[in-house]
Legacy VTK file of the C-alpha trace (Angstrom):
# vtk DataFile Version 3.0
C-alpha trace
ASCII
DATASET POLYDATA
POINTS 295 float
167.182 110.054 97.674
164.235 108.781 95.579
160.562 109.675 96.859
158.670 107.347 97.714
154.891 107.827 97.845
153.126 107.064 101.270
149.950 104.908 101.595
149.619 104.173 98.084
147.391 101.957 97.879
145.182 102.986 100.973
144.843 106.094 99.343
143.839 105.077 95.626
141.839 101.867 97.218
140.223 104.515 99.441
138.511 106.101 96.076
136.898 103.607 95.258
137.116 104.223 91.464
135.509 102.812 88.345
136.800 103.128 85.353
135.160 106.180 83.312
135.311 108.234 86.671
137.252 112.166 86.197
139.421 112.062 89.320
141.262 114.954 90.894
144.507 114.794 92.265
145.404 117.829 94.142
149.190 117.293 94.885
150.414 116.228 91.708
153.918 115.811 93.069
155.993 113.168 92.278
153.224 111.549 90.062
153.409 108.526 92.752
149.455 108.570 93.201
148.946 109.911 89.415
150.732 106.613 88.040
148.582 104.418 90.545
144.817 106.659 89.817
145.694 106.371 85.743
146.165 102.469 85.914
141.848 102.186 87.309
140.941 104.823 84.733
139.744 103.972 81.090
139.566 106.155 78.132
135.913 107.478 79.054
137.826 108.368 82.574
139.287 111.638 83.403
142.759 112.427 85.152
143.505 115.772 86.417
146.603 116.290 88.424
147.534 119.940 90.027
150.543 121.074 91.734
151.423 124.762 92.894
155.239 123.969 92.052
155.564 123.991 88.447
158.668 121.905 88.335
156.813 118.646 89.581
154.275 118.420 86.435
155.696 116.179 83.960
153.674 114.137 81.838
155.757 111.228 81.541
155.673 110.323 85.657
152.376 108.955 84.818
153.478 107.146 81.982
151.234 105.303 78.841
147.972 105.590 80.079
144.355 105.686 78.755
142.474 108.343 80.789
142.152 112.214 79.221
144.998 113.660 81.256
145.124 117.695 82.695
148.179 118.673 84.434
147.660 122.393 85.526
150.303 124.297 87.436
148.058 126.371 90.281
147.469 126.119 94.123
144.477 123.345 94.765
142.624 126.174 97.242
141.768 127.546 93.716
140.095 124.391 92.851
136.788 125.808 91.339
138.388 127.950 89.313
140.416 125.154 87.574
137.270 122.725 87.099
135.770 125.659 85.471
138.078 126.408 83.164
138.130 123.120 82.213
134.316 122.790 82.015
133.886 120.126 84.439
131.275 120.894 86.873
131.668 117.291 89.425
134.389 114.968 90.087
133.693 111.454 91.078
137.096 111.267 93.287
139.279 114.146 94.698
142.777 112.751 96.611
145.561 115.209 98.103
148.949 114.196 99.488
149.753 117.373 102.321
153.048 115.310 102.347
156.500 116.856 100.334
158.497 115.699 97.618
162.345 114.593 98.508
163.016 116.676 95.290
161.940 120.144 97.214
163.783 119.154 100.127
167.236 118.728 97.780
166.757 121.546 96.305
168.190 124.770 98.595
166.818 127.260 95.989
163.208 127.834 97.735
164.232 127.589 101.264
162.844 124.440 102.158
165.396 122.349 103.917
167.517 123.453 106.578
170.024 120.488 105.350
171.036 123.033 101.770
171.681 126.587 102.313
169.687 128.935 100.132
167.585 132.303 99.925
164.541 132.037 103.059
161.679 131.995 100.493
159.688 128.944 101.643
157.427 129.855 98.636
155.040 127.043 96.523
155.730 129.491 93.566
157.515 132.599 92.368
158.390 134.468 95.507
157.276 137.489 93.393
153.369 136.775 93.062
153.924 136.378 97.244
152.584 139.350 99.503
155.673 137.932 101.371
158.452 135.369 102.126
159.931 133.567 105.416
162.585 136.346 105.378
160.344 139.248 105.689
158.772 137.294 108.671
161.992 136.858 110.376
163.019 140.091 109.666
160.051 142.614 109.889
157.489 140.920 112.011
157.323 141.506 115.510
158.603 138.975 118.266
155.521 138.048 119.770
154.043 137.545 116.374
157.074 135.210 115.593
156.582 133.003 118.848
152.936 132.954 118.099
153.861 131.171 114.682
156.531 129.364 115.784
153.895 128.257 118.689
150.516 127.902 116.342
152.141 126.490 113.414
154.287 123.989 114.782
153.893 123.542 118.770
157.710 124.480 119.148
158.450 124.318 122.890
160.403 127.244 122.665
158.873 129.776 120.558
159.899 132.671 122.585
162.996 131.857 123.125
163.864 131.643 119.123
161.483 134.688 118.765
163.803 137.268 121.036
166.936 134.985 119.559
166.076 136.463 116.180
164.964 139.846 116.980
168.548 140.267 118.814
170.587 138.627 115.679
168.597 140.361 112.802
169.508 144.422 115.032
173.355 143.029 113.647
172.628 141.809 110.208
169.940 140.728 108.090
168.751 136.794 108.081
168.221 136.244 104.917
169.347 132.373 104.114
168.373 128.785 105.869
171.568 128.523 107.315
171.755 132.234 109.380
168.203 130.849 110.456
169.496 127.687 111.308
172.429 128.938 113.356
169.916 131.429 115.051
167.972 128.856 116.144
170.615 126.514 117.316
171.865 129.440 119.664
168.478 130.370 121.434
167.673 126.522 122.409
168.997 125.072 125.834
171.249 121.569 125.078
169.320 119.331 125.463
166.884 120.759 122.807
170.326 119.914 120.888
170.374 116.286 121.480
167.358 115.495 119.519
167.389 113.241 116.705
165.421 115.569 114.732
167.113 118.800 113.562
166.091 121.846 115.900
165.003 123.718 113.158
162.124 121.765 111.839
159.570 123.059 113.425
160.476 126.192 113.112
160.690 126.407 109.181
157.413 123.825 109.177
155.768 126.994 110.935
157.572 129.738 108.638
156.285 127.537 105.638
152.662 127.438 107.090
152.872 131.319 107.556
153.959 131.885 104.186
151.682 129.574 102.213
148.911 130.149 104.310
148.349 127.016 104.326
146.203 126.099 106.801
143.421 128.371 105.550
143.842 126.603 101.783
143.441 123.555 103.381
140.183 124.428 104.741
139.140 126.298 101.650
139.866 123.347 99.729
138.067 120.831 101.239
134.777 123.230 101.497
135.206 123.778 97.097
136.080 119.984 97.167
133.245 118.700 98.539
130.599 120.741 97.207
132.401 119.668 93.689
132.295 116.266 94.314
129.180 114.368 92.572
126.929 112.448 94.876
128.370 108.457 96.780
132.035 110.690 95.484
135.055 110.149 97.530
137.660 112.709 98.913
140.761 111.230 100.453
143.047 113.378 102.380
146.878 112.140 103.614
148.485 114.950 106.178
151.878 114.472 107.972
151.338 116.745 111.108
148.891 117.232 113.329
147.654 120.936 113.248
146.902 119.430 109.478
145.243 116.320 110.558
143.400 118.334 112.997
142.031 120.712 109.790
140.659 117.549 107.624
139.157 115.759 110.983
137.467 119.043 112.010
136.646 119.744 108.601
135.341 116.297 107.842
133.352 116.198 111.166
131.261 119.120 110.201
130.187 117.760 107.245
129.186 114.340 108.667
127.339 116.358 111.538
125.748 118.024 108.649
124.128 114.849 107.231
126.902 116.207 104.170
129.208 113.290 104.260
129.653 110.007 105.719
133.651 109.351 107.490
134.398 105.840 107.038
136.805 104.544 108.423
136.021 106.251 111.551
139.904 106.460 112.745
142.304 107.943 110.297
144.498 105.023 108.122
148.544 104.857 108.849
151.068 103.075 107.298
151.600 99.354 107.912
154.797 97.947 109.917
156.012 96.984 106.416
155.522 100.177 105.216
157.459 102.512 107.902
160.522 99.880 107.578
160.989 100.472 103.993
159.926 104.098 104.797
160.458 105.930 108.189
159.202 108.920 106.623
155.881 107.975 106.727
155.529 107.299 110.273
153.176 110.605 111.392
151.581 110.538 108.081
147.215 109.846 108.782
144.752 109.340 106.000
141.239 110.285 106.634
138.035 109.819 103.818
134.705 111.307 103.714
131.984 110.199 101.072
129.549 112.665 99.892
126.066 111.178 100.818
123.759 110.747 97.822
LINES 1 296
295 0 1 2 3 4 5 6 7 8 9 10 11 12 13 14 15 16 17 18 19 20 21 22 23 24 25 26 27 28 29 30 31 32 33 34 35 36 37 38 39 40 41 42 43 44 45 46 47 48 49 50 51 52 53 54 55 56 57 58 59 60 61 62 63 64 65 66 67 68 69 70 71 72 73 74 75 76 77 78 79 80 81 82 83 84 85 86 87 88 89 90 91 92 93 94 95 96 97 98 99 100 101 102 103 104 105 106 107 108 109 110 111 112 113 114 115 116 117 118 119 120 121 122 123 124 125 126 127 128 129 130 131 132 133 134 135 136 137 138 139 140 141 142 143 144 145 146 147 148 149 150 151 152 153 154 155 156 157 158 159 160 161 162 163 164 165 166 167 168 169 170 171 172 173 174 175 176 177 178 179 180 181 182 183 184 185 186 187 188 189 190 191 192 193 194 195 196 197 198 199 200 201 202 203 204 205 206 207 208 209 210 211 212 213 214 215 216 217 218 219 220 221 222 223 224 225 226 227 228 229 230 231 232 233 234 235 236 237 238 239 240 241 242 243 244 245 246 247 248 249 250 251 252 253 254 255 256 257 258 259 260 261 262 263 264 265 266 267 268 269 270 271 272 273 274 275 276 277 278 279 280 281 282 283 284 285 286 287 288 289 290 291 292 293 294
């Protein structure tokens, strides 16, 4: 299944962009908003795309464009670092996607999906530079602190129940791929939990990947580097897909327009358009919120 990239054109329109503006685009990704960002950018204008996987930066998404381009494989929570080292010291616009590419979901090797069956990772990078992966969660972590993920992370009904599921399966053998998980999961809900159309085990690995990434605390650090990087009437557009994320960026966003900081505008977050979820169901919970910096 192809990506597709969600509020496209909200997003990019959102910026506000002229054309010898250096642009940051924190989710690289699929090069969806990359290809659209390049096409308002001239040759005095700056591109600089980041993604934590290393697999997603490729060059020719983009295609023939006229901007300086900088594709750098790193998490966006170290965003200061990577300006630096590229000796740019503000950004005019600053966009990131929360969503995920199809490609991570087809591919079983990280741990993603519970649709391929592969190694519980559920890493952005090298599950080697990680202080640790979904399996030593499931594994060595207690079973209140598992509900309290499974609970805080992802609002799953019944976090205890999959909690003392998995403490009782992992005493007979270690979990250690998506589809023990998935079976452990399947076994601890009640039937009707079954019946959904969604698979029972999303929320679930949505938490585990949370826990792992930490990505709820990048998100915050982010937007604090973000904005103070951003150069005055500069734009920073933000597109999350749940709502423990969309709660981060309105909270986070709030305090800086309480601050006299930034200006939110619109007021209500932007979602897709009627056209836009039939050609794209995916994109139904997906909420874009923008802050300017005030001058």
């Amino acid at each position: 299944m192809q990506h597709k990239t969600v509020l496209l054109h909200e997003a990019v329109d959102g910026l506000q962009l002229s054309p010898n503006d250096t642009v940051v685009d924190a989710t690289f990704g699929s090069g969806g908003h990359a290809r659209e960002i390049a096409r308002k950018l001239s040759k005095g204008g700056c591109y600089i795309g980041i993604d934590a996987d290393a697999s997603a930066l490729d060059e020719s998404k983009i295609g023939d464009v006229s901007p300086h381009i900088h594709l750098v494989n790193d998490n966006f929570a170290n965003l200061t670092n990577i300006l630096g080292s590229l000796k740019v010291e503000k950004v005019d616009a600053i966009l990131a996607d929360l969503g995920w590419r199809m490609e991570q979901f087809a591919d079983g090797s990280k741990g993603f999906s519970f649709m391929h069956d592969g190694p519980l990772h559920m890493t952005f990078g090298n599950p080697d530079d990680y202080s640790f992966t979904a399996e030593d969660i499931i594994n060595d972590w207690e079973e209140l602190v598992l509900a309290d993920i499974f609970f805080g992370y992802a609002e799953e009904r019944f976090a205890r129940r999959i909690a003392r599921k998995i403490v009782e399966e992992r005493k007979k053998e270690r979990i250690s791929t998506t589809f023990q998980l998935v079976s452990v999961i399947e076994s601890a809900l009640p039937k009707m939990a079954l019946r959904k159309k969604t698979n029972p085990a999303t929320k679930a690995f949505q938490a585990l990947r949370i826990a792992v990434n930490d990505e709820l605390t990048v998100l915050e650090k982010f937007i604090k580097e973000g904005f103070a990087l951003l150069a005055p009437g500069g734009r920073m557009a933000i597109i999350s897909f749940h709502s423990i994320e969309d709660r981060v960026v309105k909270h986070s966003f709030r305090e800086l327009a309480e601050a006299d900081l930034g200006t939110v505008f619109p007021k209500k977050p932007i979602i897709p358009t009627d056209e836009e979820l039939n050609d794209n169901p995916r994109a139904r919970s997906a909420k874009l919120r923008i802050i300017t910096k005030n001058l």
